[in-house]
N, C-alpha and C positions, 0 to 999 in steps of 0.2 A: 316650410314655415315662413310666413309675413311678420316681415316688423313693420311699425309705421314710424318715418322719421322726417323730416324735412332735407328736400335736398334740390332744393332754389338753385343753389351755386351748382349745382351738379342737372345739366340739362340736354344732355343729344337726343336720349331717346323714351319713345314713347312706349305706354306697356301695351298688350295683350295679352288678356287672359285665357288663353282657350288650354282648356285642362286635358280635352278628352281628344284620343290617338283620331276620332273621325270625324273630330270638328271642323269647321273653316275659321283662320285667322280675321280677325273682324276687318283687318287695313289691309287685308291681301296683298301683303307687302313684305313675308317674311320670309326665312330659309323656314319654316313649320311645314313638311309635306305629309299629305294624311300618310298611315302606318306610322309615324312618328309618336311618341309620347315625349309632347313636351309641354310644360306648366307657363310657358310666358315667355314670347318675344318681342326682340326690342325694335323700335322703329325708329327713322331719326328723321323728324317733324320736318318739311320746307315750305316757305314762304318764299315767292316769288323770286325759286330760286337758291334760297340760300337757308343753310340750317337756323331754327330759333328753337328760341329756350321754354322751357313748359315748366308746370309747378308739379311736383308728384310727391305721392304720398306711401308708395307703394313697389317694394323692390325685392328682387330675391335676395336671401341671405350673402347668396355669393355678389352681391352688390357692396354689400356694408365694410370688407374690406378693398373695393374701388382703390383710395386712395393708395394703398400700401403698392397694390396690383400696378398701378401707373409710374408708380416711385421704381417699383421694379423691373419695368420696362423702362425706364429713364436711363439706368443705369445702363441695363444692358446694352440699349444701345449706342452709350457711350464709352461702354469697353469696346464692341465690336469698329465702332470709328477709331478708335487709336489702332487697332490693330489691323489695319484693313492688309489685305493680304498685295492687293495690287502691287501697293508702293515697294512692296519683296520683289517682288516679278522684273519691273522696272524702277529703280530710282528715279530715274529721270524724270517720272511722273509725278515729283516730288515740290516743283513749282505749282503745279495744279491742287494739290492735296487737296486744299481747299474746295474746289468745284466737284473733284471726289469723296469727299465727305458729306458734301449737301446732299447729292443723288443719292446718296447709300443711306443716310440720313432718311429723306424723303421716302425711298422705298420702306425703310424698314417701320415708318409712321402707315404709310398708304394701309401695310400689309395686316399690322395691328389694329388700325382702325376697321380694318376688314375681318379681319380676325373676332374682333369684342363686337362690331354690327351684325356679323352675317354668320359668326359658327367659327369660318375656317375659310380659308383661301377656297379648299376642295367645296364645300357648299355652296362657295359662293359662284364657282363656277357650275354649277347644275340648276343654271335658272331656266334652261330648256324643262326644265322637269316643272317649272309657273308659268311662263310665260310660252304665248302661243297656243295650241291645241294640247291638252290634254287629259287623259279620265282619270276620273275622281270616283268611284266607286260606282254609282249609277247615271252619271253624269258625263258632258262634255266639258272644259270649263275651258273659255279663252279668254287669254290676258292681255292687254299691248299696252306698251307706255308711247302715250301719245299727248303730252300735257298742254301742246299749244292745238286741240281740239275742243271746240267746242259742246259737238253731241259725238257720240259713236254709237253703230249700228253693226251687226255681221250678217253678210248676206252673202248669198251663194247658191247653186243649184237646190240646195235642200229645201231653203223657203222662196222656190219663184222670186228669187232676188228681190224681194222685197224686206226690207230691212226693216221699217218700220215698226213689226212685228217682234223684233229683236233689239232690241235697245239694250246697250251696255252704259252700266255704271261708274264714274269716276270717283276714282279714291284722292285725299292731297297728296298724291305724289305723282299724282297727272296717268295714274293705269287706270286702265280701263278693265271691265270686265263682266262675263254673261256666264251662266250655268244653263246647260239645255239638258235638261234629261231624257233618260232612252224613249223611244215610244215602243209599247209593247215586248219588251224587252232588247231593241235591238239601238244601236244608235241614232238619235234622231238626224244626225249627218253621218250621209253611209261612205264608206269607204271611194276615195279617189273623185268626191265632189268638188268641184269647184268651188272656193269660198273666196271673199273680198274683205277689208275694214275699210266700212263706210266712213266718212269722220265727215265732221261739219265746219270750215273754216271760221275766223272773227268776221269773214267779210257774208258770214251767210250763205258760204255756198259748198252743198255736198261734193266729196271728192271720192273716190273707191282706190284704194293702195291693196297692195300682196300682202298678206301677215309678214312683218318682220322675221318671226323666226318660222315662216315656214316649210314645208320638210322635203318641199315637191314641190313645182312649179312645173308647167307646159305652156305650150303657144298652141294655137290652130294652124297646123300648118299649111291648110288650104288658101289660108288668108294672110295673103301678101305683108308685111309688115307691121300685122297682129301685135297687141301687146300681150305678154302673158300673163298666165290665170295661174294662184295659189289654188294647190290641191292639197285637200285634206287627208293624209296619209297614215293611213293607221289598218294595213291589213291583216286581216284574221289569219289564227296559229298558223294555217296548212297553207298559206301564200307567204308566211312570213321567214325570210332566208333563218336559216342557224348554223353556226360556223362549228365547220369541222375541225378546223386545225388550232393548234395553239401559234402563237405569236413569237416569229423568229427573234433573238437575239440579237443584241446590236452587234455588228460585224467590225471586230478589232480596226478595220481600215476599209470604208466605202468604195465600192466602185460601183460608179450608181448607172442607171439607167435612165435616160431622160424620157418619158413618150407623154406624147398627148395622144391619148384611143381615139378622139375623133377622127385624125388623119392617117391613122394605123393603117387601112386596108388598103388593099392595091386599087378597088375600084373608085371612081370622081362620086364620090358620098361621104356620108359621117360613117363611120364603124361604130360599132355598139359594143359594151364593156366585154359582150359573152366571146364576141369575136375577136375584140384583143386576149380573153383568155385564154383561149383555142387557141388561137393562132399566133398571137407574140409573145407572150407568157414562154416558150418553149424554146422558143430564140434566145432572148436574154437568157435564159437558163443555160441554152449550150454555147454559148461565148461566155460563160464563167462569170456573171456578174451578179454582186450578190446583194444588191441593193434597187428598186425602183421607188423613180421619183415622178409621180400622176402628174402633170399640168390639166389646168382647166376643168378641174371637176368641180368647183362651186359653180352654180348655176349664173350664167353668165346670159344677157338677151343678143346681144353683140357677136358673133361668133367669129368676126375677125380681132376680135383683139385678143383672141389666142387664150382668152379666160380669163384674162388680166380685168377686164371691165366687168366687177362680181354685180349683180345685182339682188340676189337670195345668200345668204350667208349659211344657211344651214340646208340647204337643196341641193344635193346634188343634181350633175347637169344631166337634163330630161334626154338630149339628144341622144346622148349616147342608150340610152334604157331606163330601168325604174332605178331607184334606190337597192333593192335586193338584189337587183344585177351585178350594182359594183360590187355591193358584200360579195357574191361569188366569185368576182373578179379577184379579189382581196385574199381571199382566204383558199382561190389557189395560187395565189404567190405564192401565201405561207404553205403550201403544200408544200411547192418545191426549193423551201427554206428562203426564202428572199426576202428582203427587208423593205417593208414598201410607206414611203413617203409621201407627200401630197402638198403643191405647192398652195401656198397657205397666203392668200392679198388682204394683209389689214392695213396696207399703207395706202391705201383710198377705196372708193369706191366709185362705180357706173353713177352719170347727174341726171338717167334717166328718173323721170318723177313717175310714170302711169306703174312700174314694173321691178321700181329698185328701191331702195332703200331712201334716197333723196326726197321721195316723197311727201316722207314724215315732217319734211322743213318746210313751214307755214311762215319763214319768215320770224320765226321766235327767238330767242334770245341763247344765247350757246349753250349756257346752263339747262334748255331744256330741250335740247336738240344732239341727234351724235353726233353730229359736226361742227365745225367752226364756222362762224357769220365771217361774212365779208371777203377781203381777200386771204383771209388766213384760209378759209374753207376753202377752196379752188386753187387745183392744180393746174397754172395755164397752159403745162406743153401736155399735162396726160388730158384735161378737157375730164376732171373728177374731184370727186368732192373729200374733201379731209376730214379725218377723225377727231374729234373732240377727245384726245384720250385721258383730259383731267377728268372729264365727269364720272360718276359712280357708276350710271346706268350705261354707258359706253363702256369702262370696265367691264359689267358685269356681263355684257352682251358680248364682247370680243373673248374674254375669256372662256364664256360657255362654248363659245363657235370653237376653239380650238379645244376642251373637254368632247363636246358632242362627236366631233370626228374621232378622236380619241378612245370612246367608250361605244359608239355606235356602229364603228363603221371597221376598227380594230385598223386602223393607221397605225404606222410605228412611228413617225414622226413627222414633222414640219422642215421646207424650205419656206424661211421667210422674202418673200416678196420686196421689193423698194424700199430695203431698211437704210440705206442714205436718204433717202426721200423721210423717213419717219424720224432722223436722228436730227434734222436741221430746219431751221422756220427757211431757210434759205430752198432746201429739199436738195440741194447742189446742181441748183439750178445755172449754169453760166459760172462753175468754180471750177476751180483745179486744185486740187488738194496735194501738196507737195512732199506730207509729211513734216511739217511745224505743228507741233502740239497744241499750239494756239487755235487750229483753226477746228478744233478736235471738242475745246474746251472753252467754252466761253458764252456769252451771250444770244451765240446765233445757235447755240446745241437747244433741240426742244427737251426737255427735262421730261415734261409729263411722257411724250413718248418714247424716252429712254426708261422711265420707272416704268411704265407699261410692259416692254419688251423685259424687264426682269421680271415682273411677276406672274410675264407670260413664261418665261424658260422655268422659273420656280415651279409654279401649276404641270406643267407638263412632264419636268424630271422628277416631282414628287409622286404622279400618278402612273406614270411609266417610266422606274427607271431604267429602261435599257433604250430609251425613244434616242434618237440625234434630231438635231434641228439644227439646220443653218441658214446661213443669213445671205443675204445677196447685198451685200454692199461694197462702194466700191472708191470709197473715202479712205478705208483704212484704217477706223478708228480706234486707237488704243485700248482694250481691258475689254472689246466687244466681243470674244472669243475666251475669257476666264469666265471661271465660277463667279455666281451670283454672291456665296457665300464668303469670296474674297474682294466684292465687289466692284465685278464685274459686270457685263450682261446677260452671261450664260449660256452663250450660244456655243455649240460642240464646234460649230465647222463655221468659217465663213470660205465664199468662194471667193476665187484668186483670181477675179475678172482683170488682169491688167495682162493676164496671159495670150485670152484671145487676140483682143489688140496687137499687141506684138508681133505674132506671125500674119494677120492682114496687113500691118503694114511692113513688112519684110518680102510677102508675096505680091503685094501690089505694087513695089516701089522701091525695091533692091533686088538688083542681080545675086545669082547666088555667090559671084565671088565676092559682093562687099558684108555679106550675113558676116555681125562680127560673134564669133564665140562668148566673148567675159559680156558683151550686153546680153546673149541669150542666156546665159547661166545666171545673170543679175538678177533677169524680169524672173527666171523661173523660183530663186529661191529667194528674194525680195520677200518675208513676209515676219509677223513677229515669232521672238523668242517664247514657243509654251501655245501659240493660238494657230488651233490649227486650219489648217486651210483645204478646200477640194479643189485640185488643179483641172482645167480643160481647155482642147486647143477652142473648142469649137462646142457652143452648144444651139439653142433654134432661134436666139439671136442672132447670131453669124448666118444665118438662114434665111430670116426674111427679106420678102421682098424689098429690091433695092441692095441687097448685097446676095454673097454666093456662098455655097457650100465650101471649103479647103481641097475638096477634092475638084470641084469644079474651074476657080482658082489656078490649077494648077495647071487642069487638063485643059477645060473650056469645050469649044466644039468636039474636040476629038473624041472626046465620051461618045459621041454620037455614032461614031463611024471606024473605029478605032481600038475597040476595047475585045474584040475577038481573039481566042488565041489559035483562031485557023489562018490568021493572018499576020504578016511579019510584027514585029513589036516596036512601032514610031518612038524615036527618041523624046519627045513632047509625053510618049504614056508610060515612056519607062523613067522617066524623072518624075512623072506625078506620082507613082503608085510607090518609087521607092520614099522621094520626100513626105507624102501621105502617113507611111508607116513612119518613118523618124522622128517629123512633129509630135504625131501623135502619144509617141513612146517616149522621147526626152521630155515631152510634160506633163505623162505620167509617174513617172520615175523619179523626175526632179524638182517636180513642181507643189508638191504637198503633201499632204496626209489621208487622203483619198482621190479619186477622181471619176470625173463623169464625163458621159460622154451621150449627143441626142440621137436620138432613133433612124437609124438609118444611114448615122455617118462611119458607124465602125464599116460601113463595104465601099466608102464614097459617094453616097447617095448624090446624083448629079445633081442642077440646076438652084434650086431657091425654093421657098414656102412665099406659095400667095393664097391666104385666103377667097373664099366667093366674095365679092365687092363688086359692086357698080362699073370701075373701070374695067374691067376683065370681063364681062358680062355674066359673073355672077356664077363664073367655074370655078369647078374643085379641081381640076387639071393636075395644079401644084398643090394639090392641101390633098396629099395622099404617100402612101409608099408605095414605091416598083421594088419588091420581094424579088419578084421574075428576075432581075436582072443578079440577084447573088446568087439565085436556084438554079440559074444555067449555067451550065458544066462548063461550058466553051467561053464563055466569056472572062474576065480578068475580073472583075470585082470581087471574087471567091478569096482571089489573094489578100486582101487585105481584111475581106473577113476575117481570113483563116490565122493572120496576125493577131488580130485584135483578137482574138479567139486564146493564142498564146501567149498574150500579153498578161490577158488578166487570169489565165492560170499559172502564169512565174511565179507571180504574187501570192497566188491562192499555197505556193509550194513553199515558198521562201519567204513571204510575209514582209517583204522591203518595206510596202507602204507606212508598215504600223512600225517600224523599228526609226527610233533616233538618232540612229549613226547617218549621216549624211555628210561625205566628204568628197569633194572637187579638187582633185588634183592635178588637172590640166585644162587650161582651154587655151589651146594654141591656135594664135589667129590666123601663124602661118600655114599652118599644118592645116587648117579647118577642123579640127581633133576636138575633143571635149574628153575626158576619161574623169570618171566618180564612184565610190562607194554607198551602197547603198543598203544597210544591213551587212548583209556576207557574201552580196553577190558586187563586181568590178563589170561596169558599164564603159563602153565605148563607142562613141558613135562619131562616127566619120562623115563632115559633111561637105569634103572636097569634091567638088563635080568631077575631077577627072584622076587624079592619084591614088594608087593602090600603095600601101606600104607593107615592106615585108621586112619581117621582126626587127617592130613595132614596140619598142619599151613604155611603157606603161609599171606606174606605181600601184600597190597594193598596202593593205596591212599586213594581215596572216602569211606566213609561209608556208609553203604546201606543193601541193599539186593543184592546177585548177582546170577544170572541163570549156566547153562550150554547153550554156545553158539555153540560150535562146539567139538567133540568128535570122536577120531580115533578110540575108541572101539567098534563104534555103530554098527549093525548087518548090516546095510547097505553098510559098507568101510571094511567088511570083520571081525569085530572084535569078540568079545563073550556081547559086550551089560553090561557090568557089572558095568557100571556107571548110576544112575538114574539122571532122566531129569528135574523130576519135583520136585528135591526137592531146597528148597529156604536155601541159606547159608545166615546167618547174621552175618555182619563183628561185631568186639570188637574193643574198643580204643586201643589204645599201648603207653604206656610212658607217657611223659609231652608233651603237646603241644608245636611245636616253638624249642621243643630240639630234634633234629633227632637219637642223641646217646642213648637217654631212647627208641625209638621205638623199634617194630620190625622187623629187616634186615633194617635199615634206613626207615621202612614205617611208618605213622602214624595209621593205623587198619592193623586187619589181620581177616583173616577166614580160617577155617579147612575144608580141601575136599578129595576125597577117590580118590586114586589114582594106577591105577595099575599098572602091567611092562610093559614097552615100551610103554607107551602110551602117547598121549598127549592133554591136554583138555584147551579151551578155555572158560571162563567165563565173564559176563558182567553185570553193573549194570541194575539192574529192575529201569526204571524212577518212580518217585514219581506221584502219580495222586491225581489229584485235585477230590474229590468227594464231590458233593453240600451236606449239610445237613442243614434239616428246622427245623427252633424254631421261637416261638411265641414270639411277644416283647409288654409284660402286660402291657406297658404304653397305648399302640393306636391300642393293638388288630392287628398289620399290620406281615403278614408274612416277614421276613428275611433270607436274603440266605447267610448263611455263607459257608466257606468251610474249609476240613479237609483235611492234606495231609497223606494219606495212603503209 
């Protein structure tokens, strides 16, 4: 029912009446997608730019209580500011409140107003479903917002690139848009054509861009420095992948897998998705990990910048296969239960104009562009261009890219990309972040793209919640790791990049007798109270060219000539392979709530990552893995597989990662010692270059008995075996109960264990067993089963 009232004072949006479930919206500008039945949606008028106000006469009923509806969002979200949950978490965030209140403020405005425009957050990110290619019942229909164009045209192999023939229409809100219908039943653009958006500059001159959201892009690869062609992707049922598996759950405690599939195979080429599925899919699986995380699958023109320079945001990268490839790829991860991720770059983009997204910038005005004019839009050390993330249609387009993977492709979740670069106008650029909350809060924080990255984490844990996403930042910033709904940012994990650092400059620039213990036990548990963190020594940063692998690092040339075990064991490869395994293991252990670790370095993958470039003459040399060299039996690199292999089934056993007990009860500088709890298992790692000690007191909680659970000296990880397996340690009390200052190292038991150099050994209690024992009860002759606990 229509009432007719005046509502002057009341002006965002404009009507649409389309009644019927297979009409077209007249402003093609709405969440209305045919199969829908809906009587009217709303549009919000702009002018150069900026919303204005229109005269209407005509509202749905659910209009007429507006005001009440506003009153009552007013409220709420002035209960949920007083109670924000942060300031719980941290007081001390308590000078800030204020700049905490606006952001949460501000989001929970953005999300309403997106809420009462667009439906629903969830609607509003399935604009892949308008914009771009897609069918409409007998139809083609493409959309672009391109509002600093003057004509637009679509052209591509299907009409002899002549555009002309195709003219698309602009609506006010600068989209474009063409209906091509089937020819003779079939589509008038066939499957895997090439298509362009022609546009016409203010200076009069035609320009040919990729569709922004398009689904597939290629290059000619006969022609040398080709730019690439938008292909229109839409394969028929019996070419089109369908997933077998369901979607693993999120994994109590990550241990993630880093790969980029293009340098997956052992030969100097790209590997293709089927052949990481075949071939590395199987790996990660038997080294116990139960998390990957893709790099470089957004279609990137660039292929040395390792995926980071996106140019197609919804294209998968052509190099490696089609689109239906990764889905295969994907869906046998989830075969073999793994949780797979995808590193996600919204913190810029490629400034390529013929091929990337930058295109679309005629020079307009920010408001009608996704990114920022001038110097705000440019990134000077990445040489890319910056998001606009105030605008609606920048939302709308970032959130669909992170839905589309999402729903399309069955990711389980997001690594975010250069999130200090998206939290600060600064990008931290030439800063040092010290940990002063000031520098956290204030003026130089970008707002719009902190409100962004929460109603990115909101969209994503509302539509999967069991996805993780985390953040690559390396500021540190308070409340970037809480719930949205405590107002936070949302992110599950940030990573604990202060980690790698730490051991390059311990390996490049300290002997091992100045490595001080309480600074590596600082850097490792350095992070906040409740936010959790994924720890790694080394991920494919520590890899590119200009710096070296930790194994590398360690060994250097001797990898080369050295690493055989037909030949004696040089002092130089038996300090790398046991420090190897230790880094590796004290900061997994100690360093956070999950950890990851890149492809190829759980066996020491030797040398560095160079992509093909111009300097190098354009070799994959280093933009590969040598598999060979862990699959040979003779060689040593097997050991430190076979570590890592044990490392991350301790965890799979005993669960350390995900438990909250985390206690350091030693780190003697003299000693070189470190001893901590971790869960229920007593860590020890010895990183004296030459002292063996024998019983070795070490603090515990539990009293008991406790085993040898895991050992880097075992003959299997390369070591000499000098630890025995089977002998049982029993703890002793320490101190007064209830007074921790009479214990020992604050514990209440301890136990002695032999411990040698550079090594490092895990221990765990033996459970108590119930064992029946029978006695006769001389009153009634009747057997009794009591029981003893051993």
């Amino acid at each position: 029912m229509l009432h007719v009232i005046n509502v002057q004072s009341w002006t965002p949006e404009r009507t649409c009446f389309s009644t019927k479930a297979d009409s077209r919206c007249q402003f093609n500008r709405c969440k209305y997608l045919p199969g829908k039945s809906v009587h009217q949606h709303l549009h919000i008028p702009i002018l150069n730019g900026r919303r204005f106000s229109v005269r209407k006469h005509f509202l749905t009923a659910n209009a007429i209580g507006l005001k009440d509806e506003e009153s009552s969002m007013k409220k709420t979200i002035e209960e949920e500011l007083r109670n924000l949950g942060v300031l719980n978490v941290d007081p001390s965030l308590a000078s800030h409140k204020a700049h905490l209140q606006y952001r949460y403020k501000n989001y929970l405005q953005q999300k309403q107003a997106i809420e009462k425009h667009e439906g629903s957050l969830e609607e509003f990110s399935q604009g892949y479903l308008k914009y771009g290619f897609n069918r409409e019942g007998n139809d083609i229909v493409y959309r672009e917002w391109a509002p600093a164009a003057r004509e637009a045209q679509l052209t591509g192999d299907f009409n002899g690139w002549n555009g002309s023939e195709y003219p698309m229409e602009r609506d006010q809100f600068g989209v474009w848009s063409i209906y091509i219908p089937d020819k003779d039943g079939q589509p008038a653009i066939p499957h895997g054509s090439r298509v362009k958006f022609r546009m016409k500059t203010s200076d009069g001159i035609w320009v040919d861009r990729i569709p922004a959201w398009i689904r597939y892009a290629t290059v000619d690869p006969n022609n040398f420095g080709a730019a690439y062609d938008g292909v229109y992707w839409d394969p028929p049922p019996s070419k089109r992948y369908e997933f077998k598996y369901p979607q693993t759950p999120r994994p109590e405690a990550p241990r993630i897998y880093e790969a980029h599939v293009g340098m997956s195979g052992p030969e100097p080429r790209v590997a293709s998705y089927l052949e990481f599925a075949e071939n590395v899919l199987p790996r990660i699986k038997a080294n116990n990990y139960n998390t990957i995380q893709l790099m470089a699958v957004m279609e990137h023109s660039y292929y040395g910048s390792f995926g980071y320079h996106v140019t197609n945001c919804f294209a998968a990268s052509s190099r490696s296969g089609t689109p239906e490839d990764l889905k295969f790829l994907i869906d046998k991860a989830h075969s073999l239960g793994l949780h797979v991720l995808m590193d996600m770059v919204h913190s810029h983009a490629s400034n390529n104009v013929t091929d990337g997204l930058n295109g679309y910038d005629l020079g307009q005005r920010a408001e009608e562009s996704y990114f920022h004019t001038g110097e705000r839009g440019y990134h000077k050390l990445w040489d890319s261009r910056l998001f606009n993330y105030g605008n609606w249609e920048v939302k709308r387009f970032l959130l669909s890219n992170l839905r589309w993977w999402l729903d399309e492709f069955h990711f389980d979740g997001f690594r975010f990309d250069g999130v200090t670069s998206m939290l600060y106008h600064h990008h931290g650029i030439n800063i040092g972040f010290t940990g002063n909350y000031n520098e956290y809060f204030s003026e130089a924080t970008d707002l719009d793209a902190v409100v962004y990255l929460m109603l990115a984490n909101t969209l994503i844990h509302n539509i999967q919640p069991n996805a993780t996403v985390i953040a690559e930042d390396v500021s540190g910033m308070p409340t970037l790791g809480l719930p949205v709904s405590e107002g936070g940012a949302g992110f599950d994990y940030r990573l604990a990049m202060a980690i790698p650092d730490k051991w390059i400059e311990y390996l490049k620039h300290k002997p091992d007798e100045q490595w001080s213990m309480k600074e590596i036990v600082s850097t490792l548990t350095n992070r906040r109270y409740t936010e959790k963190c994924v720890a790694y020594a080394e991920s494919h940063d520590q890899s590119i060219v200009g710096d070296r692998t930790i194994a590398f690092l360690l060994m250097d040339k001797e990898m080369y000539f050295a690493m055989s075990c037909l030949q004696s064991l040089s002092p130089v490869v038996d300090r790398g392979i046991a420090l190897h395994k230790m880094i590796h293991f004290i900061t997994m252990s100690l360093g956070g709530e999950g950890y990851l670790n890149f492809m190829g370095n759980e066996f020491g993958h030797p040398e560095w990552i160079d992509f093909p470039r111009k300097d190098n003459g354009w070799s994959y040399d280093k933009c590969r893995r040598q598999w060979n060299l862990v699959d040979t039996d003779h060689l040593r690199y097997k050991f430190m597989n076979n570590f890592d292999k044990a490392m991350n089934e301790l965890d799979e056993n005993f669960h350390f990662l995900a438990s909250s007990k985390q206690i350091v009860s030693s780190a003697n500088e003299q000693d070189k010692v470190v001893v901590f709890e971790r869960g229920e298992l007593v860590f020890v790692f010895n990183f004296h270059p030459k002292k063996t000690y024998s019983g070795y007191k070490i603090g515990c909680d539990s009293p008991g008995k406790y085993r040898v659970a895991l050992d880097s000296d075992a003959l299997e990880f390369g070591g000499y075996g000098r630890v025995s397996h089977d002998v049982d340690h029993f703890t002793s009390p320490e101190g007064i109960p209830g007074r921790p200052e009479t214990n020992f190292n604050n514990r209440p038991n301890s136990l002695k264990i032999f411990s040698p150099p550079r090594t490092c050994l895990v221990y765990y209690r033996v459970p108590e067993i119930a064992v029946p024992e029978i006695t006769v009860d001389t009153d009634d002759s009747n057997l009794v089963d009591k029981s003893v606990l051993l």
